[in-house]
C-alpha positions as CSV (number, residue, x, y, z in Angstrom):
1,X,-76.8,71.9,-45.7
2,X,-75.1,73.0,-42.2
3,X,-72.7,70.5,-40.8
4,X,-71.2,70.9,-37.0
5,X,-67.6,71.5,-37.4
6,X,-67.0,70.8,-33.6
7,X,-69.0,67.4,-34.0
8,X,-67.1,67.0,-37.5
9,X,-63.3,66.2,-35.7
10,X,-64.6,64.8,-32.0
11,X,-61.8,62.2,-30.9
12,X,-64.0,61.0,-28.5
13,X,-66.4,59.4,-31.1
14,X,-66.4,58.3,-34.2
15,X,-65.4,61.1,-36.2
16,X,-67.7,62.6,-39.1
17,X,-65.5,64.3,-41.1
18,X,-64.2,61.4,-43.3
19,X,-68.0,60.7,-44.3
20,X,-68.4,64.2,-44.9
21,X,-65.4,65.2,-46.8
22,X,-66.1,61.7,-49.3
23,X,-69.4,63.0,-49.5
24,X,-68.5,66.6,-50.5
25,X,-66.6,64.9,-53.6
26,X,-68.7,62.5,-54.3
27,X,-70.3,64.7,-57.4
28,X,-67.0,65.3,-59.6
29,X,-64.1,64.0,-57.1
30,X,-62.9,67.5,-56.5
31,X,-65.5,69.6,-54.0
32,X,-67.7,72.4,-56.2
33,X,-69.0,74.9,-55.8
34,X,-66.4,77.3,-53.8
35,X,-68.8,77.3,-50.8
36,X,-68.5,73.1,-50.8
37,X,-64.9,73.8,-51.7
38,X,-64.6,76.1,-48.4
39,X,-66.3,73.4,-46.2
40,X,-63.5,70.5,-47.7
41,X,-60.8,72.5,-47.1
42,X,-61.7,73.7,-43.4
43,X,-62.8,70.2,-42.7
44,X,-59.1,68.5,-44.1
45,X,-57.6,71.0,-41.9
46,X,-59.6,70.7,-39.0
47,X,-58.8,66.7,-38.8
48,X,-54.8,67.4,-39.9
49,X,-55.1,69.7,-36.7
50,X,-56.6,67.3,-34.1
51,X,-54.4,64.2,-35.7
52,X,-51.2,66.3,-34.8
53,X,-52.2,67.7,-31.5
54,X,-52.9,63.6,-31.2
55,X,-49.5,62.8,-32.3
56,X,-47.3,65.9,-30.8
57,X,-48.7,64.7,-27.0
58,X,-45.2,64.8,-25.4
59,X,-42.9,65.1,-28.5
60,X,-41.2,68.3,-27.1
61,X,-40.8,71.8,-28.8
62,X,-44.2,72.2,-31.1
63,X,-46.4,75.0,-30.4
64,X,-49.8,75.7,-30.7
65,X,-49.0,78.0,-33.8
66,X,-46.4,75.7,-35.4
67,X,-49.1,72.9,-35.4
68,X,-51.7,75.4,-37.1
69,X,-49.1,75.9,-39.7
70,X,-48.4,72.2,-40.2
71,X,-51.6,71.8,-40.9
72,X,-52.2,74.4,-43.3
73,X,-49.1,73.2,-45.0
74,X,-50.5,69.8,-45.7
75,X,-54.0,70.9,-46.4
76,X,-52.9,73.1,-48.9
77,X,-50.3,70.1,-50.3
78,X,-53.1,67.4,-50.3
79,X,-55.8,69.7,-51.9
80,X,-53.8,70.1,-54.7
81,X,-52.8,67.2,-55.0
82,X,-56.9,66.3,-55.2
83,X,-56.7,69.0,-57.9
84,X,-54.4,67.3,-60.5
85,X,-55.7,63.7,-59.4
86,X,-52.7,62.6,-57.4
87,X,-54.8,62.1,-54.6
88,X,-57.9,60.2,-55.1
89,X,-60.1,59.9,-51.5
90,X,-63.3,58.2,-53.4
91,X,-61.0,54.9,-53.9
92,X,-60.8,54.7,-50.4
93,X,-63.1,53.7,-47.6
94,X,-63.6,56.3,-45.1
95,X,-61.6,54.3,-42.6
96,X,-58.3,54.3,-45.0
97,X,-58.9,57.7,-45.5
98,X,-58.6,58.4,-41.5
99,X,-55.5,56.2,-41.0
100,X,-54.2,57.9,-44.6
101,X,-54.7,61.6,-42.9
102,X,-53.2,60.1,-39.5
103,X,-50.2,58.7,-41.8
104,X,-49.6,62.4,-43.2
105,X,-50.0,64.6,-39.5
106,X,-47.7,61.6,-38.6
107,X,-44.6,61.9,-41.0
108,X,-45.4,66.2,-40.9
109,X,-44.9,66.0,-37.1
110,X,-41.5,63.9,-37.6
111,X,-40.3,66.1,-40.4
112,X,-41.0,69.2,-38.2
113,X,-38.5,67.6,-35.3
114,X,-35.6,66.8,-37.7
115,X,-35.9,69.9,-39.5
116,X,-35.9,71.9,-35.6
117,X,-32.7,69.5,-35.2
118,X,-34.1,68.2,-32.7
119,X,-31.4,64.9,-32.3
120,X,-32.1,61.5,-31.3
121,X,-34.7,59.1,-31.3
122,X,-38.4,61.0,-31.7
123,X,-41.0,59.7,-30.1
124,X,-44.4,60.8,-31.4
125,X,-46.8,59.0,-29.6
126,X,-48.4,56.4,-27.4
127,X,-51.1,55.3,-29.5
128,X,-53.7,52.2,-28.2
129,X,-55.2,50.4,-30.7
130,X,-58.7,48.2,-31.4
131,X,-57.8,46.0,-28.4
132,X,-56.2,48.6,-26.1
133,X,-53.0,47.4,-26.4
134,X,-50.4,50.3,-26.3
135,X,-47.5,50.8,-28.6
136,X,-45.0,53.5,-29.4
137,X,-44.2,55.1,-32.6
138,X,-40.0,55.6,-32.4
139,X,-38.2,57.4,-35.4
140,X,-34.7,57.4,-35.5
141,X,-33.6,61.2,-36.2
């Protein structure tokens, strides 16, 4: 089966990939065969990516490559820990399992800035929610 990646992670709609990646483990809890295993991973990736670009929107000194990397990282971090059943996705509604992803691109992001040194409050994002109210996310570096 061929899924759109670029419709996968839209943040303009409601996004597919949760749906998808629950579905692709929805056999055995870990995605087989390699090729479903290769769709999981790119998809997990794809949405870390677009929830730190979301997130990094005026935060200061990330770049486009330091993101990609990020991203990777936590793929890689969160696949595994799918692998030894530390992570378990199918428990999970495919809403929690877009605020969890959110959650980890989140704390990545902040991570990143105290580890660059970067001093004083970090703010990550403005962020609207259900009712269009805005708030901020502040972490004290």
């Amino acid at each position: 089966m061929e899924f759109p990646l670029e419709r996968a992670v839209n943040p303009d709609r409601h996004p597919a990939w949760p749906e998808r990646l629950l579905s692709l483990l929805q056999s055995s809890g870990a995605p087989r065969p390699e090729e479903a295993r290769r769709e999981f991973w790119l998809l997990l990736n794809l949405a870390l990516l677009e929830k730190l670009r979301f997130h990094s929107r005026g935060s200061g000194p990330l770049v486009h490559a330091e993101l990609h990397d990020l991203a990777a990282e936590k793929t890689l971090e969160l696949v595994g820990k799918l692998d030894c059943g530390q992570w378990k996705p199918l428990e999970r509604s495919a809403g929690e399992l877009v605020n969890f992803i959110s959650a980890v691109a989140r704390n990545a992001l902040v991570d990143e800035l105290r580890r660059l040194g970067r001093g004083g409050e970090v703010v990550v994002n403005e962020t609207m929610d259900r009712r269009g109210d805005v708030y901020r996310i502040r972490e004290e570096a």
